[in-house]
C-alpha positions in Angstrom: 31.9 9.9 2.6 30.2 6.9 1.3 33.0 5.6 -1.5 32.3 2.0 -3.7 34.0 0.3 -1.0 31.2 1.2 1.6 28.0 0.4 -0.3 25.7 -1.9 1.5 23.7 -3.9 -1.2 21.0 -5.9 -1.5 21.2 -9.4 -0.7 18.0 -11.5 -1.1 19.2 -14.7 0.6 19.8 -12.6 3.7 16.0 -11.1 3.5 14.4 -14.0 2.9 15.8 -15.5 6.2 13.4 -15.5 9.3 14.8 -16.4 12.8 13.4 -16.4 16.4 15.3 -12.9 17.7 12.8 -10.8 19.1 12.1 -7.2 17.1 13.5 -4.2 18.6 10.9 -1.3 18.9 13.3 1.7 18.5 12.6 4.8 20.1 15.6 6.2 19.7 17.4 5.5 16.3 16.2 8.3 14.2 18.8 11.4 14.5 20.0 14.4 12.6 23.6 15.2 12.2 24.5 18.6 13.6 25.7 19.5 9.8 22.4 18.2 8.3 20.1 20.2 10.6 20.0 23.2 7.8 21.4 21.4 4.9 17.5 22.0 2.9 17.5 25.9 4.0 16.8 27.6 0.4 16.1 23.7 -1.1 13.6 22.5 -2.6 12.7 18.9 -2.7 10.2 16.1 -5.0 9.0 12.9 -4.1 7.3 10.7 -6.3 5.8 7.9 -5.2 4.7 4.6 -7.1 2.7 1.6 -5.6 0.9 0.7 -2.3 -0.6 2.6 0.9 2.7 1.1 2.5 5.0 3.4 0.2 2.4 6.5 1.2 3.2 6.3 4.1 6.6 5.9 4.1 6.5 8.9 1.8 4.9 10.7 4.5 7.7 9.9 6.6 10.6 11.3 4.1 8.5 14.0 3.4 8.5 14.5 6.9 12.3 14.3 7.5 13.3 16.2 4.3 10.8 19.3 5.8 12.7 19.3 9.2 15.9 19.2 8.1 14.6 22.8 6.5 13.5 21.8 2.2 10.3 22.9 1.3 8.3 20.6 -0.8 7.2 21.4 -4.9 5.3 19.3 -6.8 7.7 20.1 -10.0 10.4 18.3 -10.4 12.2 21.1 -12.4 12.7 23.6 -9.7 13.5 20.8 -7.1 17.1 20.3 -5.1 16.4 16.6 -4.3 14.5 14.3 -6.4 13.5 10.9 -4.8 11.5 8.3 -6.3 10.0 5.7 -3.7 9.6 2.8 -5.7 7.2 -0.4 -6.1 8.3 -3.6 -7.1 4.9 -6.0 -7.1 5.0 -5.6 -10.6 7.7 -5.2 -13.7 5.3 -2.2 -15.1 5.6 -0.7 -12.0 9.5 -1.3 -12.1 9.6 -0.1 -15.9 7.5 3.2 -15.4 10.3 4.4 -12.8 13.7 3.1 -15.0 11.6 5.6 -17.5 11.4 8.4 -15.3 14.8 7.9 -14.2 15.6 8.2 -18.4 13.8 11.6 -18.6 15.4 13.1 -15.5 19.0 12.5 -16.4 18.5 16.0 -18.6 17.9 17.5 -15.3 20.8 15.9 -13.9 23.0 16.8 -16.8 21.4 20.8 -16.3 22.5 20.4 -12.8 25.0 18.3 -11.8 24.6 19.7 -7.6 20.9 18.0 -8.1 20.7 14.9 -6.1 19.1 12.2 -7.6 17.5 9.3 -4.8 15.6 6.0 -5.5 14.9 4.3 -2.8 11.5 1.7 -1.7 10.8 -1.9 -2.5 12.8 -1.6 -6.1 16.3 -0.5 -3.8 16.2 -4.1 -2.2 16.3 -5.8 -5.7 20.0 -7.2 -6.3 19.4 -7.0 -9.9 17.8 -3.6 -9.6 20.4 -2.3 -8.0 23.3 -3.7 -10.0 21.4 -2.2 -13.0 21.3 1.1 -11.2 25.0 1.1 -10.3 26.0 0.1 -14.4 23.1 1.9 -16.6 22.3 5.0 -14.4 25.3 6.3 -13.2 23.6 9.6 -12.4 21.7 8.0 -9.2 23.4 9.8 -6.7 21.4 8.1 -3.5 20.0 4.5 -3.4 18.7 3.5 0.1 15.9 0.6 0.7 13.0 0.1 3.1 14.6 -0.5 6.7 16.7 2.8 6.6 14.2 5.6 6.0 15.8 6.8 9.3 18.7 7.0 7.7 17.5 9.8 5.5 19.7 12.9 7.5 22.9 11.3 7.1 23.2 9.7 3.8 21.5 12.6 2.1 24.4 14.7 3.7 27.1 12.1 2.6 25.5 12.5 -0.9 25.2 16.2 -0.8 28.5 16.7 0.5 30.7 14.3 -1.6 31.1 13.4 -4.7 30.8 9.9 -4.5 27.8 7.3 -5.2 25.8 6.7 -2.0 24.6 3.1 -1.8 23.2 1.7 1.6 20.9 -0.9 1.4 19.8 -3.5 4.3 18.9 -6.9 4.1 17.4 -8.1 7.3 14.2 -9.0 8.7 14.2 -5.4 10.2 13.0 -3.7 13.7 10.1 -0.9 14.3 11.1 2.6 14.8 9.3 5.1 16.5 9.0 8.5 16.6 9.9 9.4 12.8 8.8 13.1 11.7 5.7 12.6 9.1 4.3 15.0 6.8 1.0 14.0 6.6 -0.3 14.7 2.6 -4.4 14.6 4.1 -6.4 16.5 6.3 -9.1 14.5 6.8 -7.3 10.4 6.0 -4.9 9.3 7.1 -2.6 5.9 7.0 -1.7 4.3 10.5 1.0 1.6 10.2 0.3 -1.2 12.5 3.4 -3.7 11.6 5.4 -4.2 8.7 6.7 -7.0 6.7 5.4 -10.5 5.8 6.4 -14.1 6.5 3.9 -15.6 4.2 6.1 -15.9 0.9 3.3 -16.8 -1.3 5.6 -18.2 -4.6 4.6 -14.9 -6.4 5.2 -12.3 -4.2 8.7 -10.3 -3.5 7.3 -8.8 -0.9 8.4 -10.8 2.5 12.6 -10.0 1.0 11.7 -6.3 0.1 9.8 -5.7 3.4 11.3 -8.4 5.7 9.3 -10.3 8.6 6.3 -9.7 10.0 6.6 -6.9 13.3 4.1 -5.3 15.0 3.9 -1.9 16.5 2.5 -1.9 19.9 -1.4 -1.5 20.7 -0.7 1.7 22.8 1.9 3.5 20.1 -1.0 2.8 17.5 -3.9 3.8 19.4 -2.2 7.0 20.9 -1.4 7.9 16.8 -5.3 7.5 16.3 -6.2 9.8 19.2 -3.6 12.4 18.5 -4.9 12.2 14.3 -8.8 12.6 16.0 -7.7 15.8 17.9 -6.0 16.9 15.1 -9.4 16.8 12.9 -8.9 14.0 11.2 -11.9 12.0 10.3 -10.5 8.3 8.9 -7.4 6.1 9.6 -6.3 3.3 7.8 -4.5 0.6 9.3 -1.7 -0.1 7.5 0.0 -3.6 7.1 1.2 -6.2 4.5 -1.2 -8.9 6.6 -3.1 -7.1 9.0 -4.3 -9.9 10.2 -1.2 -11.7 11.4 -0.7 -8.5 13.7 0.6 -9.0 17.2 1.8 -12.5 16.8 5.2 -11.7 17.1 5.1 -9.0 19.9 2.6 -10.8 21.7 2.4 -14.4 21.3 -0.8 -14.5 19.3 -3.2 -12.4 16.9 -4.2 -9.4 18.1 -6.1 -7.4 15.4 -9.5 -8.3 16.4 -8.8 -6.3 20.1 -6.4 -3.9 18.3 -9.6 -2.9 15.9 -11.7 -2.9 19.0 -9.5 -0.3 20.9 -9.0 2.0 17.7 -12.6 2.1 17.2 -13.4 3.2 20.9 -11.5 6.2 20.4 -14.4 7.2 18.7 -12.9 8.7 15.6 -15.2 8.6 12.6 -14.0 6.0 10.0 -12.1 3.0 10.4 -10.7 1.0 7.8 -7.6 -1.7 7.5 -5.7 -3.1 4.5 -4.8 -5.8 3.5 -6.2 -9.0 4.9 -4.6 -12.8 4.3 -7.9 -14.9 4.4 -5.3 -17.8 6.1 -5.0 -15.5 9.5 -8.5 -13.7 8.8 -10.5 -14.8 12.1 -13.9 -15.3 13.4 -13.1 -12.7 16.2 -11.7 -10.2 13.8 -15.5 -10.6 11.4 -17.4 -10.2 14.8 -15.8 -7.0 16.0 -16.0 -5.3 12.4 -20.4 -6.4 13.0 -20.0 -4.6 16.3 -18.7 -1.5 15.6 -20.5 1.7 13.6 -17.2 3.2 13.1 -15.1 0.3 11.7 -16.7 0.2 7.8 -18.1 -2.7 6.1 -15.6 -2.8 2.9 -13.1 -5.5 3.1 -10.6 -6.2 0.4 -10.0 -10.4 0.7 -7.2 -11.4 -1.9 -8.2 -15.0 -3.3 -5.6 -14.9 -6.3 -6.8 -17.6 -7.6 -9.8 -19.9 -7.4 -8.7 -23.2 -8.0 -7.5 -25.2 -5.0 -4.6 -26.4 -6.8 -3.2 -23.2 -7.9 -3.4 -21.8 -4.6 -1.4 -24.6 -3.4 1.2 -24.2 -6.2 0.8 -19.8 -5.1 1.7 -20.8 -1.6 -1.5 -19.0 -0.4 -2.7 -22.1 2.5 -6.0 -22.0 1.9 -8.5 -24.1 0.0 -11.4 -22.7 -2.5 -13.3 -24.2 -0.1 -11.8 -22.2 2.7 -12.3 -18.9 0.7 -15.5 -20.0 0.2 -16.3 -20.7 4.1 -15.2 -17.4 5.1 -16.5 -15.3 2.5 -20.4 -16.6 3.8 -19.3 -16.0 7.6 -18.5 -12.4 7.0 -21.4 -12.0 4.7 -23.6 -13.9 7.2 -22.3 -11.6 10.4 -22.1 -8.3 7.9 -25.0 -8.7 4.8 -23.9 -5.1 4.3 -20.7 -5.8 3.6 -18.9 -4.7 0.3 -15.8 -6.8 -0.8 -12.6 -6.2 -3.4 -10.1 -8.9 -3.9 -6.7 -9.2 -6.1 -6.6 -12.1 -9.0 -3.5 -13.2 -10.9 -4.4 -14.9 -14.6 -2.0 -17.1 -16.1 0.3 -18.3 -13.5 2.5 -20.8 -14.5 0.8 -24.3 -15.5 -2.5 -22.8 -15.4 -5.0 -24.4 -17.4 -8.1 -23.4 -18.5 -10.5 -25.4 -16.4 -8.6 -23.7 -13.7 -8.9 -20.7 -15.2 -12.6 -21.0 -14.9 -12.5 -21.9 -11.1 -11.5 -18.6 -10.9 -14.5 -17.4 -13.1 -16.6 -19.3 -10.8 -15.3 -18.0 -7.8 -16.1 -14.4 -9.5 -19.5 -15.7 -9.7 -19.7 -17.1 -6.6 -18.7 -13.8 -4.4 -20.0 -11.1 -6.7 -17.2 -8.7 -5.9 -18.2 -5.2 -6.1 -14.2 -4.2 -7.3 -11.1 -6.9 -8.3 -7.4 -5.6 -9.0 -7.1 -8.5 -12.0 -3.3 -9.0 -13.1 -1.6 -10.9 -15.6 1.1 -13.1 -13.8 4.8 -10.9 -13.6 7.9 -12.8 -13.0 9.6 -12.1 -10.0 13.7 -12.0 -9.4 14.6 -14.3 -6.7 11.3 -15.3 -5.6 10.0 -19.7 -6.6 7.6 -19.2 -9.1 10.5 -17.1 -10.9 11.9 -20.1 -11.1 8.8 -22.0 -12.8 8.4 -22.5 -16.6 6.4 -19.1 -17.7 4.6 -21.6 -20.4 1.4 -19.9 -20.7 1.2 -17.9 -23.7 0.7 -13.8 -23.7 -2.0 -14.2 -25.9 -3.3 -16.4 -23.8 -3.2 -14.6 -20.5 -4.4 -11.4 -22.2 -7.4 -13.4 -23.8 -7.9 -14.6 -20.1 -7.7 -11.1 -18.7 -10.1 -9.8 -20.9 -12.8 -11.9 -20.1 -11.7 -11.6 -16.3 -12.7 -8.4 -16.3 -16.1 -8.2 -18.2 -17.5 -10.5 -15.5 -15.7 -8.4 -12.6 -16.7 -5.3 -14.4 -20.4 -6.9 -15.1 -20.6 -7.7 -11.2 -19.5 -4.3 -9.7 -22.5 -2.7 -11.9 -24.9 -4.9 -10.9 -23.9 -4.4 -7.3 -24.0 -0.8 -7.8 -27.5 -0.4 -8.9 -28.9 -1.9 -5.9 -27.8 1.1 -4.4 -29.9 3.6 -6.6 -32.9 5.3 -4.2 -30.5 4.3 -0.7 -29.3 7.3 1.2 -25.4 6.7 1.8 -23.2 8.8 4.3 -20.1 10.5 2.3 -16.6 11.6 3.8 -16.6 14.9 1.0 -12.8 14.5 -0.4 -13.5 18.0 -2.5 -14.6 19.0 -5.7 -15.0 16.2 -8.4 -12.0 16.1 -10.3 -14.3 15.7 -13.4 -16.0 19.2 -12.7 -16.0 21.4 -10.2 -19.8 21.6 -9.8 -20.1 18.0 -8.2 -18.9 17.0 -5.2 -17.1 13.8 -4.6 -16.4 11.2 -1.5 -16.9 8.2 -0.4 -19.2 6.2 1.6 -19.0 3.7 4.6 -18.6 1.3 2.0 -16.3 2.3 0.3 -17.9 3.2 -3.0 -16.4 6.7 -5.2 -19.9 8.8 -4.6 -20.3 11.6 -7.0 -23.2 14.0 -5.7 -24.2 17.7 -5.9 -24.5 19.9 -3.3 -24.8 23.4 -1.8 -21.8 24.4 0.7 -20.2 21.1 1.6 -16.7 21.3 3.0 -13.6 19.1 2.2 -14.1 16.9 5.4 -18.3 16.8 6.1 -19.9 13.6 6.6 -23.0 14.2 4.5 -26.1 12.4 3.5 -26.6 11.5 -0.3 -29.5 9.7 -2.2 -28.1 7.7 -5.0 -29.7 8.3 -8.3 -27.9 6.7 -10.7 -25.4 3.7 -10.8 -22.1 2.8 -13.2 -19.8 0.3 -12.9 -17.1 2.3 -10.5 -19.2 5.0 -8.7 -22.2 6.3 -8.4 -23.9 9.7 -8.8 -26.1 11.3 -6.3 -27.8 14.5 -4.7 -27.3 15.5 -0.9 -30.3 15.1 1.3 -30.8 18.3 3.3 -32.7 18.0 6.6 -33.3 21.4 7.5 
């Protein structure tokens, strides 16, 4: 049994630390007690996720556990056994929209007090998080963070079979383990991890202490998961990492995404795709293989943040403007089809408004044809926390609004340049909008609404754009018969 005196909490001066020790790729770690082999029989279970492909995937792999140790999955948190809520912590909204949830399913707890109620994710490895948790929300039977998912059989069981809280929480710069179950939530795409973690500690960002240090899977474990997903009929992987492009430097010495994308691609599987790129590590090599290859798709999602020099700087992010700049023409140069997204913050600290408008000029410069704009959240423990918050809401929203006009302004005019092009589609199903329209998306990566006779959830299928908005754009399939 887990009792007070056992908890393992959250330490973020331990997680931010980063030595030399080689990671351990563990084959081995992930067991099931004897008496949690049948502990779901006749249980159901709900997972909610909140935040990035990273906690998909790691949903996957709970999901995955939680179904072998015999629950069966609902998608209504009434009827459930287990509720877990795999949590996000980029953002306070993000943290606020799950202490909410956990307020409106303390009547479910109070109904049944033999529910288990489990947080885990980036919000577990929050000190602060968790000492709320442990004070305001007594009823939160299970708290684990991100380096224990394996750990899933046995502190479920400890919290299912006492009566204590059951806190266990790592801090460390973590190791890769392998062969986890997954319950994959696709048919047709599907998420790849290629490393985890982060060593880039941009000032913002609580990231590199939720997710600890940047650790690569190896090439052949990733590219055997690609050929396995092909035979199994799937059509598009993902690769999966906080900076993709820093992958292999710790297992091998030196970046190996550009021959990691080139081996993933010659398994011949449909779609490739890869998220999220660090324009410090992006390389020439990397730009070069994406040009070669049919099957790895011409959408790349290039954070800038920010686009004056001196913000960056003050963000941590090691590049220049000019930098961004330089790279963004190389890809464009070796890729004209290429289609790009970025991520922009709006009133960091000290920013002023001629450095606002750097940023508007960088918009203007690069034409993305999507941005994820944000206003600038404080972060617990992280060094812009610790920075005077001294530009004013108003201020910031006022900013954010005209952010997004031009972003918005940009992605339409991009769009329309599609209208009369035939694009191919990966058919996700049904629009959600109404049934009688189809929707996918193409090769690059835009939402395609279209109609069509007898498609299938999965068909790669032609479609001649006919109209353009600012977010997808509506089409017909082409039939060659």
């Amino acid at each position: 049994m887990n009792t007070k005196k056992e908890w393992v909490l959250p330490n973020l001066k331990e997680a931010q630390k980063r030595t030399k020790q080689q990671v351990l790729i563990q084959r081995a770690l992930f067991e099931v007690p004897e008496a949690a082999r049948n502990c779901g029989l006749n249980k159901k279970f709900y997972l909610r996720t909140y935040g990035c492909q990273a906690n998909e995937r790691d949903g996957e792999t709970m999901a995955g556990i939680l179904v072998q140790l015999g629950f069966t999955q609902t998608e209504d948190e009434e009827e459930a056994d287990v509720i877990i809520l795999n949590t996000c912590a980029v953002r306070k909204n993000a943290e606020d929209k799950v202490l909410g949830e956990l307020g409106q399913l303390k009547r479910l707890k109070v109904e049944n007090p033999n529910l288990i109620l489990g947080l885990c994710g980036c919000m577990a490895q929050e000190e602060e998080i968790v000492k709320l948790l442990l004070e305001k929300y007594r009823y939160v039977d299970l708290i684990f963070g991100t380096h224990n998912i394996h750990r899933l059989p046995s502190l479920l069981l400890q919290a299912m079979s006492g009566k204590e809280r059951v806190v266990e929480v790592y801090s460390k710069e973590g190791d890769v383990v392998e062969n986890l179950p997954t319950k994959r939530f696709g048919k047709i795409k599907a998420w790849v991890n290629i490393m985890y973690g982060c060593d880039k500690f941009c000032t913002y960002c609580i990231v590199p202490y939720t997710r600890g240090k940047e650790r690569s899977r190896t090439i052949e474990d990733i590219v055997q998961e690609v050929e396995e997903l092909k035979e199994q009929g799937f059509k598009e992987v993902t690769l999966l990492g906080q900076n993709v492009n820093a992958y292999g430097k710790d297992l091998y010495g030196e970046r190996k995404f550009a021959e990691l994308m080139r081996k993933v691609a010659l398994t011949g599987i449909e779609r490739v795709r890869f998220t999220t790129s660090h324009p410090w590590d992006f390389t020439e090599e990397m730009v070069d293989v994406i040009a070669e290859y049919d099957n790895i798709m011409p959408f790349i999602h290039l954070p800038v943040q920010s686009g004056n020099t001196e913000m960056l700087k003050i963000m941590g992010r090691r590049y220049t403007s000019e930098d961004y700049k330089k790279l963004f023409d190389y890809i464009v140069k070796k890729i004209p089809n290429c289609v790009f997204s970025t991520d922009i913050i709006v009133g960091f600290p000290n920013e002023t408004e001629e450095q606002f408008e750097d940023t508007l000029k960088m918009v203007d410069y690069c034409k993305y044809d999507n941005a994820y704009t944000f206003i600038y959240s404080p972060r617990e423990g992280t060094p812009a926390a610790k920075m005077e918050d001294n530009v004013p809401f108003e201020v910031k929203q006022r900013r954010l609004q005209i952010l997004n006009e031009k972003v918005a302004g940009y992605a339409h005019e991009r769009n329309e340049k599609y209208i009369g092009k035939i694009l191919k589609v990966l058919v996700d199903g049904p629009s959600k909008k109404n049934d009688q329209v189809y929707s996918g998306y193409s090769e690059e990566n835009k939402l395609v609404n279209f109609t069509a006779d007898h498609v299938e959830c999965g068909d790669i299928v032609e479609v001649e754009i006919t109209e353009a908005r600012s977010w997808t754009l509506n089409g017909k399939k082409i039939d060659r018969n």
